[in-house]
C-alpha positions as CSV (number, residue, x, y, z in Angstrom):
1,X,44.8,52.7,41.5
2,X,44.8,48.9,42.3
3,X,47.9,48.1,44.5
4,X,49.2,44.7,45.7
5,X,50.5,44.7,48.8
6,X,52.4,41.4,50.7
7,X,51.7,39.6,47.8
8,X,47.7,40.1,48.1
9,X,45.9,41.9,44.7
10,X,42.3,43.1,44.9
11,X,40.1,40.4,42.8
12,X,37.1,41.6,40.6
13,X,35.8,40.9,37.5
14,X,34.8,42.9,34.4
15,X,31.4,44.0,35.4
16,X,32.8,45.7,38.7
17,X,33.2,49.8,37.9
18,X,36.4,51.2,39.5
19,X,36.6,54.9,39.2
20,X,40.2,56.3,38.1
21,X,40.8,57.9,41.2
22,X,39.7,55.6,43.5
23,X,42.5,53.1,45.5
24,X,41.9,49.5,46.3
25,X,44.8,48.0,47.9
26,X,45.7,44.4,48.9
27,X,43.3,41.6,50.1
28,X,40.1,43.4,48.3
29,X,37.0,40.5,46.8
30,X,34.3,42.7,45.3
31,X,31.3,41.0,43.8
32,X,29.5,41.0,40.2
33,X,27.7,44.5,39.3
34,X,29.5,46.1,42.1
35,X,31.0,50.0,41.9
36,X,33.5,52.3,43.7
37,X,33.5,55.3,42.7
38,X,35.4,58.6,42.9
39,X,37.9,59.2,45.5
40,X,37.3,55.5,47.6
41,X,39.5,54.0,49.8
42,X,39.4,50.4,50.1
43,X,42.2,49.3,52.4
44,X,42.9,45.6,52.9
45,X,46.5,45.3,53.8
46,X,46.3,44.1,57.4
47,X,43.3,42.2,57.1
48,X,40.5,41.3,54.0
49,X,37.5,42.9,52.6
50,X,35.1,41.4,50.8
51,X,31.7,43.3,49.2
52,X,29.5,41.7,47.7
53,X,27.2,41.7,43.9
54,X,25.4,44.7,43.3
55,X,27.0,47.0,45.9
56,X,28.0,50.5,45.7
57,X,31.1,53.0,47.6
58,X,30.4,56.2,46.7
59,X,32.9,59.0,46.3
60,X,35.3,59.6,49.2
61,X,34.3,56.8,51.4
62,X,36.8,54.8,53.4
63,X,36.8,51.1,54.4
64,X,39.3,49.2,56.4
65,X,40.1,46.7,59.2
66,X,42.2,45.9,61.8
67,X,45.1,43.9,61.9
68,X,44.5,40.4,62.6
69,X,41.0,41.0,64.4
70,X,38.6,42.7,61.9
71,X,37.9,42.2,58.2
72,X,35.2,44.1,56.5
73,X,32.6,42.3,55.2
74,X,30.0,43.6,53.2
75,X,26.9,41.5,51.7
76,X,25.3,42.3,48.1
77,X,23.1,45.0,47.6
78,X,25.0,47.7,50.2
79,X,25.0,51.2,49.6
80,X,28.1,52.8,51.0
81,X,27.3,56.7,51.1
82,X,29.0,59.6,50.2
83,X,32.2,60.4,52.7
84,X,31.3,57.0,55.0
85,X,33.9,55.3,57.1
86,X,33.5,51.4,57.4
87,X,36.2,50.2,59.6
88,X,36.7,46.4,60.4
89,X,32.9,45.3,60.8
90,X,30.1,42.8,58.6
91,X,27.6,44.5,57.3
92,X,24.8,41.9,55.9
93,X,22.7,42.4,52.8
94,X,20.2,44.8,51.6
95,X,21.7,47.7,53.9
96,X,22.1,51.7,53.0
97,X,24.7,53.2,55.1
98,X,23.7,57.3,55.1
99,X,26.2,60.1,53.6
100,X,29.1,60.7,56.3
101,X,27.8,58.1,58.8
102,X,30.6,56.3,60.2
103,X,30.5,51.9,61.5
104,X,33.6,51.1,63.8
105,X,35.1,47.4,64.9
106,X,33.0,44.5,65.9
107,X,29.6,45.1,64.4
108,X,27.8,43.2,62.5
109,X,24.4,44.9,60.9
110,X,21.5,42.4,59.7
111,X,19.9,42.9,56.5
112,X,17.6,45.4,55.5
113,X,18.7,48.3,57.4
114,X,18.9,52.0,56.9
115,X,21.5,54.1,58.7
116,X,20.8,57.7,58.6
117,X,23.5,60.2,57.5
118,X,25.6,61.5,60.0
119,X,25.1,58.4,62.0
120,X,28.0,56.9,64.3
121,X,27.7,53.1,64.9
122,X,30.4,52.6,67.9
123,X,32.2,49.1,68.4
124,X,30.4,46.2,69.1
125,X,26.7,46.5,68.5
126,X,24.3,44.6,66.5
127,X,21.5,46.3,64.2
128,X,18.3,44.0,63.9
129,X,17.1,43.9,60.7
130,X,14.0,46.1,59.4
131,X,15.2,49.0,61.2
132,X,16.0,53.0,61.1
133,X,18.8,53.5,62.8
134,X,20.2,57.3,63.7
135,X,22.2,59.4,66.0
136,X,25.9,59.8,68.0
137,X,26.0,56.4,68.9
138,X,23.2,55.3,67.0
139,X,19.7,54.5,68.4
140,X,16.9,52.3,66.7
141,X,14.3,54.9,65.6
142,X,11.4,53.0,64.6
143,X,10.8,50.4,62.5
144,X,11.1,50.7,58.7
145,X,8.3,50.5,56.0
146,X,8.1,47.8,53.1
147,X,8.4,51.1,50.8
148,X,11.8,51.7,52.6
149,X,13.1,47.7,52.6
150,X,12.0,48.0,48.5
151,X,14.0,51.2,48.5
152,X,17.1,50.0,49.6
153,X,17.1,47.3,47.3
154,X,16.0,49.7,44.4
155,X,19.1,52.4,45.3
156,X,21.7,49.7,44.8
157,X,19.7,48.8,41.1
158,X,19.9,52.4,40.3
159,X,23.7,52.1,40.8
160,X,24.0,49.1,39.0
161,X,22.7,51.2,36.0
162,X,24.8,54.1,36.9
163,X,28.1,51.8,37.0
164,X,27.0,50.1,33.2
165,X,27.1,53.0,31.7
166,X,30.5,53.8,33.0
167,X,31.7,50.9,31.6
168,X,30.6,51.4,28.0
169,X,32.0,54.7,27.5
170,X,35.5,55.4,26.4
171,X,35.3,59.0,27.5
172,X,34.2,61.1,29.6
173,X,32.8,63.5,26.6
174,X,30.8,60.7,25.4
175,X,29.1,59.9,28.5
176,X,25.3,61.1,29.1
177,X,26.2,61.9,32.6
178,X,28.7,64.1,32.1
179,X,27.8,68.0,29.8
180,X,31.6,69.6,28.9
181,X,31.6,73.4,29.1
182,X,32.2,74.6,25.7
């Protein structure tokens, strides 16, 4: 559902997919190409998100802020995991946040950088770019490899695709991705 709230309405365009059970709420911007899929949260009521073109939430993730102090900023090109928690912090282009990883207030992660699954980012740190980063807090592991950078780049693509063909069908029956029991 898209909710208003204090007079603030999420703004996208056409091209942006929106799964039907996903929630956006109040002072949302989400770029060109962009998707949120099934279950998301994206709560700006006391403070704004913005995501940028070509960037993905998948299913169950949550993103927020806090009131007055953090917005959510997320470049083009991100890939939000499955089950992620983004919580009031600016995370810069070309980045793949890992399945269930978790990024809290105050940090700000530079482009082209992969956060491994699991992964808990406490407040205020900053992730240099062309890095692995893992663990509870997370660690720089080593650095990552041009195959990795093109990766990341190439995941958010393959959602880009994944999100078009959402758009074009009507119903569920009628979409390739989805095989009804008969």
């Amino acid at each position: 559902m898209i909710y208003e709230f204090l007079n603030k309405s999420p703004q996208f365009d056409d091209s942006v997919f929106v799964a039907p059970s996903a929630d956006i709420i109040g002072d949302v911007t989400i770029g060109s190409e962009s998707s949120v899929w099934f279950n998301v949260t994206i709560r700006g009521d006391v403070n704004w998100i913005e995501i940028g073109e070509k960037s993905n939430i998948q299913d169950n993730s949550c993103i927020h802020v806090t009131n007055q102090t953090n917005p959510t900023k997320l470049g083009n090109q991100v890939t939000i995991g499955h089950n992620a928690t983004i919580h009031g912090c600016t995370i810069h282009d070309r980045v793949l946040v890992g399945i269930q990883a978790t990024i809290l207030d105050d940090v700000v992660i530079e482009p082209d950088v992969m956060i491994a699954a699991g992964s808990l980012v406490p407040p205020g740190k900053k992730l240099e770019s062309g890095f692995l980063y893992m663990g509870t807090p997370a660690k720089k592991v080593r650095e990552l490899t041009e195959e990795e950078i093109q990766h990341i780049a190439q995941n958010a693509e393959n959602y880009v695709k994944y999100q078009r063909t959402y758009l074009q069908v009507d119903k569920y029956d009628e979409n390739p991705f989805y095989k009804a029991k008969e």
